[in-house]
C-alpha positions in Angstrom: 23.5 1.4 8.6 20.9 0.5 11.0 18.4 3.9 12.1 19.5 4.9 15.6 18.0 3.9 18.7 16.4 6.9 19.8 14.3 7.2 16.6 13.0 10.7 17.3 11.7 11.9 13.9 9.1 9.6 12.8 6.9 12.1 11.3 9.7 12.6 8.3 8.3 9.0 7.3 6.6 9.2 4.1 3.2 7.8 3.2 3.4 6.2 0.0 0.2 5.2 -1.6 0.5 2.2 -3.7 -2.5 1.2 -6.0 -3.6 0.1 -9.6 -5.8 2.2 -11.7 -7.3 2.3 -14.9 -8.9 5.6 -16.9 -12.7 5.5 -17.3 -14.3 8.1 -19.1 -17.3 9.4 -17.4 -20.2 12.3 -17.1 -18.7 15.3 -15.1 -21.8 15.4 -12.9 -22.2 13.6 -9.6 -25.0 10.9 -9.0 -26.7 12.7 -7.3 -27.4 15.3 -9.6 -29.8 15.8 -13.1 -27.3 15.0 -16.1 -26.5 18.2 -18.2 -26.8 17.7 -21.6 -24.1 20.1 -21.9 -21.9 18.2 -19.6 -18.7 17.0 -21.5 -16.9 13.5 -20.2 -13.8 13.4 -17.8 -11.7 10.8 -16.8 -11.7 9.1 -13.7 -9.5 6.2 -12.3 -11.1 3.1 -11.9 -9.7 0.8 -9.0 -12.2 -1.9 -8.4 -15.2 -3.9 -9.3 -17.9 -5.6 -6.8 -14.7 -5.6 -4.5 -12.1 -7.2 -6.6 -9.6 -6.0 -9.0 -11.7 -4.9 -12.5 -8.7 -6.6 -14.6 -7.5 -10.4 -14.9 -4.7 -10.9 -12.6 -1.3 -9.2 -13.1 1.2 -11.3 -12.1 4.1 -8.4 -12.9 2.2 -6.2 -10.2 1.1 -8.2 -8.0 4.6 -9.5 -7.7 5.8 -5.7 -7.7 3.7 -5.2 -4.8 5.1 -8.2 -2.8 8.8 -7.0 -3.1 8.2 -3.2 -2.4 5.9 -3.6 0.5 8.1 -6.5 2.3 11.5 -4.8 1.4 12.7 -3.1 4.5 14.9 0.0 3.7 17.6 -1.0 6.7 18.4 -4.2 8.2 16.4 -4.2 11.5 13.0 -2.3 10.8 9.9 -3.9 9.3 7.3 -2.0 6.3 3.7 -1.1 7.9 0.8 -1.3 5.7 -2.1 0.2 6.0 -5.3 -1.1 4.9 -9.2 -1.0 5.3 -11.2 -4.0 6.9 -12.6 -4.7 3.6 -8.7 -4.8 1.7 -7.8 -6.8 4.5 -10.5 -9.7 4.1 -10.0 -9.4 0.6 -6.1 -11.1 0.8 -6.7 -15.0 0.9 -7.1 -15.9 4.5 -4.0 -18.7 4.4 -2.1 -15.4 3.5 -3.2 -13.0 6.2 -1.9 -11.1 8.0 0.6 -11.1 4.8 4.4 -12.1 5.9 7.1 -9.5 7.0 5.0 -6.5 7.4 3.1 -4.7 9.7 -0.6 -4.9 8.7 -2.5 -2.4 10.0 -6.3 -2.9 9.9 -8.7 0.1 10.2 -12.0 -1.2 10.9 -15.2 1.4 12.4 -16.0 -2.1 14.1 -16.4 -1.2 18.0 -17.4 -4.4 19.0 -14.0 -5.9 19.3 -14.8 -8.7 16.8 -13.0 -7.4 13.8 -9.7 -7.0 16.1 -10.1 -10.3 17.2 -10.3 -11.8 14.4 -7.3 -10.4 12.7 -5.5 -11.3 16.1 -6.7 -15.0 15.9 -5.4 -14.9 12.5 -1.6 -12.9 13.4 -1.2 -16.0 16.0 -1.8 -19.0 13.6 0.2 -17.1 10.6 3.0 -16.7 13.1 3.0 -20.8 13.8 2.3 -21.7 10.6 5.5 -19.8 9.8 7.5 -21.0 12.5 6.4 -24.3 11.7 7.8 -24.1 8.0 11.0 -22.3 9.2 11.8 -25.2 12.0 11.2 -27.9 8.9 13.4 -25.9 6.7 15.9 -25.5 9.2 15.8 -29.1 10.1 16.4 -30.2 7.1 18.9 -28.2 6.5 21.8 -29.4 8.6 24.7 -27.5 6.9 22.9 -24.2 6.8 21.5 -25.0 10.8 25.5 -26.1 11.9 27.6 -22.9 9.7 25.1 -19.8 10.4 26.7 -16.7 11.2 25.9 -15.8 14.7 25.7 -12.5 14.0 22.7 -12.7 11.6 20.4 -9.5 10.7 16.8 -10.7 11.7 14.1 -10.7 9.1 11.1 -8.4 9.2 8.3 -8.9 11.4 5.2 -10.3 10.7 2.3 -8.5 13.3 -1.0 -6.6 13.1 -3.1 -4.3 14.5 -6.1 -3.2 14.3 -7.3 1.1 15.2 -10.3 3.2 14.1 -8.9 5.6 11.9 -5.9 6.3 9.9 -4.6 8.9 12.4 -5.0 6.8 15.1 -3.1 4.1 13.1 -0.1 6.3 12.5 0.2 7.7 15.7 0.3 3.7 17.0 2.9 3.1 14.8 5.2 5.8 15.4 4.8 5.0 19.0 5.2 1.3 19.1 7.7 0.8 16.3 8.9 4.4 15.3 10.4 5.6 18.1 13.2 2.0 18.6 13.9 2.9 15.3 12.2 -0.3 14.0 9.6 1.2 11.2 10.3 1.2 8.0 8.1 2.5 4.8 4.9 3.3 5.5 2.6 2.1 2.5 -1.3 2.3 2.2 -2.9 -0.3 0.2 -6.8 0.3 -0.1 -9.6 0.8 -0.4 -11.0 4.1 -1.6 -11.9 5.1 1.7 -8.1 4.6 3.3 -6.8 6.4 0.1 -9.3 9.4 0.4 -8.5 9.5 4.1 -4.6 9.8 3.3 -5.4 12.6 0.1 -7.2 15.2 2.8 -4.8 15.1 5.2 -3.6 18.9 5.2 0.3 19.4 6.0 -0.7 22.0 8.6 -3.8 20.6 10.0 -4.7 17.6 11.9 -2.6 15.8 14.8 1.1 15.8 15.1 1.2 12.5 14.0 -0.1 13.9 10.4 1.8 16.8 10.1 5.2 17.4 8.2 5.1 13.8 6.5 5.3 13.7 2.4 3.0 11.7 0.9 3.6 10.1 -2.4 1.4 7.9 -5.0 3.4 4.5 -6.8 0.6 3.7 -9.3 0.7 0.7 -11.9 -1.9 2.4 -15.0 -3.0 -0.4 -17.0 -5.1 -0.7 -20.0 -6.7 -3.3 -22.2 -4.0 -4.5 -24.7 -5.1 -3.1 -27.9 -8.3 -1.2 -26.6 -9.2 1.6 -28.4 -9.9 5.1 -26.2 -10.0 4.9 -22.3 -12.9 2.4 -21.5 -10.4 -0.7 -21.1 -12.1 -2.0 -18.0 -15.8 -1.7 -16.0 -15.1 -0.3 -12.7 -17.4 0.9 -10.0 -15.2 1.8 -7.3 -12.2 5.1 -8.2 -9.2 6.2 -6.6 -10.2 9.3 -5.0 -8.4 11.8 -7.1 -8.4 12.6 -11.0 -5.8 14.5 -12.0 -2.0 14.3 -10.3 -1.3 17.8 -11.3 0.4 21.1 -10.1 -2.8 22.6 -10.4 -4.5 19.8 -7.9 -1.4 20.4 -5.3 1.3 17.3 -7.4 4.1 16.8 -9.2 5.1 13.6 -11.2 8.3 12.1 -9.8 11.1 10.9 -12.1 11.7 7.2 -13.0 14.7 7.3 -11.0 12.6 8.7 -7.7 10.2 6.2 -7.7 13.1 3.5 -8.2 14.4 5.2 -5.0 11.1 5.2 -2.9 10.6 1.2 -4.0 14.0 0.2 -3.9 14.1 -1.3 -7.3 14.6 0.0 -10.8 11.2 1.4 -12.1 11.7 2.5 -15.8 8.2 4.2 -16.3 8.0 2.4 -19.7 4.8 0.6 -20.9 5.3 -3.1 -20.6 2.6 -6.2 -21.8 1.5 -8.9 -19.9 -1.1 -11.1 -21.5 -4.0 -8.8 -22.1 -2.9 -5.9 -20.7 -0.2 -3.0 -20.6 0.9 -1.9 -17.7 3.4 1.3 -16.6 4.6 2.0 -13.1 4.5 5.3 -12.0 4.7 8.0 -9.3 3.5 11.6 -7.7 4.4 13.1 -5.0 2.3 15.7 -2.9 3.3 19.3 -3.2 3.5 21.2 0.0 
């Protein structure tokens, strides 16, 4: 059943973070700070390397990616997914702004060029794709002459482009939220957009932050057959180490994350050439 018109509630929308990770074992002290002999190693989750993904490409995840961020929840509303300028360039540029979603681009760009850009972009994915679909259609004459007239539409395919992430949910629940039209919220990268999204305090910041759950779908992966943590080089980390009750989490059930992706999520460890990867999830405790 489609969300109702007057969508008045948009801050229940959760934030889901989705991202990849992979456990490096590292000194305890910053940087920026002598090393202490005494220091003993922690674990941090690696997330990238020189801007790219540290691991050979995944085609189980990146493929789970594709169906959970483009799956509506309802016939009618359309996912929004949040991203940082650098995430955004990193998607192939045939690809961008990627189909049936929202992308939302947050850029400290005051210039205008970066908005521009991704606007030039929106207008020739959006003929490119109604080039295809007039082909397809074409040549398709059954399909074009028995169509149901009372077909659901597909998601949209649009962009946007703000200066921060509460400036990008506040857009969102005004443009699309309140029709009824928004679906999931998910937020994609990079460190920066994920550390944004982590401070956010339940009872602090603007309206448009308050009262709305935020959950983390993460794929772990390791080196098939490595032995200890050090299965990848990374230099860039998700911005939290521990998803514990004692950092403010809990670790949701196989069959809650299958619920937030709208697909069965089993939590097992599965191989994929030279790596293992498991899919799992956290949600925020408030």
């Amino acid at each position: 059943m489609p969300p109702p018109a007057n969508h008045s509630l948009p801050h229940s929308l959760p934030l889901t973070l989705i991202v990849a990770t992979t456990p490096i074992r590292v000194a305890s002290s910053t940087p920026l700070k002598l090393q202490d002999p005494n220091d003993t190693p922690t674990t941090r989750l690696g997330i990238g390397l020189k801007g790219t993904l540290p691991w050979p490409r995944i085609k189980a995840d990146m493929s789970f990616f594709a169906r959970v961020t483009s799956r509506p929840p309802t016939p009618g509303t359309t996912n929004a997914i949040i991203m940082g300028r650098k995430t955004y360039d990193s998607v192939p540029k045939h690809l961008r702004p990627l189909a049936k979603r929202i992308s939302v681009v947050i850029t400290r760009d005051q210039t205008g060029a970066v908005k521009e850009g991704v606007l030039q972009e929106l207008q020739a994915r959006k003929a490119k794709m109604a080039a295809t679909a007039k082909a397809k259609a074409e040549t398709d004459v059954e399909k074009s002459l028995d169509a149901p007239a009372d077909v659901v539409p597909e998601p949209i395919t649009d962009a946007i482009v703000t200066p921060s992430l509460d400036a990008a949910i506040g857009e969102l629940d005004s443009v699309y939220g309140k029709e009824g039209k928004l679906g999931k919220i998910w937020l994609i990268g990079g460190a920066e957009i994920y550390g944004a999204a982590l401070r956010m305090d339940a009872k602090e910041g603007s309206e448009a932050l308050q009262r709305r759950p935020v959950r983390v779908v993460m794929t772990n992966v390791l080196r098939k057959g490595a032995e200890g943590e050090a299965s990848f080089e990374c230099d860039t980390f998700f911005p939290l180490d521990g998803m514990t009750a004692q950092n403010g989490w809990r670790s949701a059930s196989p069959e809650e994350v299958s619920e937030w992706v709208g697909e069965e999520v089993s939590g097992e460890w599965k191989k994929e050439g030279d790596v293992e990867v498991q899919m799992v999830g956290y949600e925020r405790l408030h």
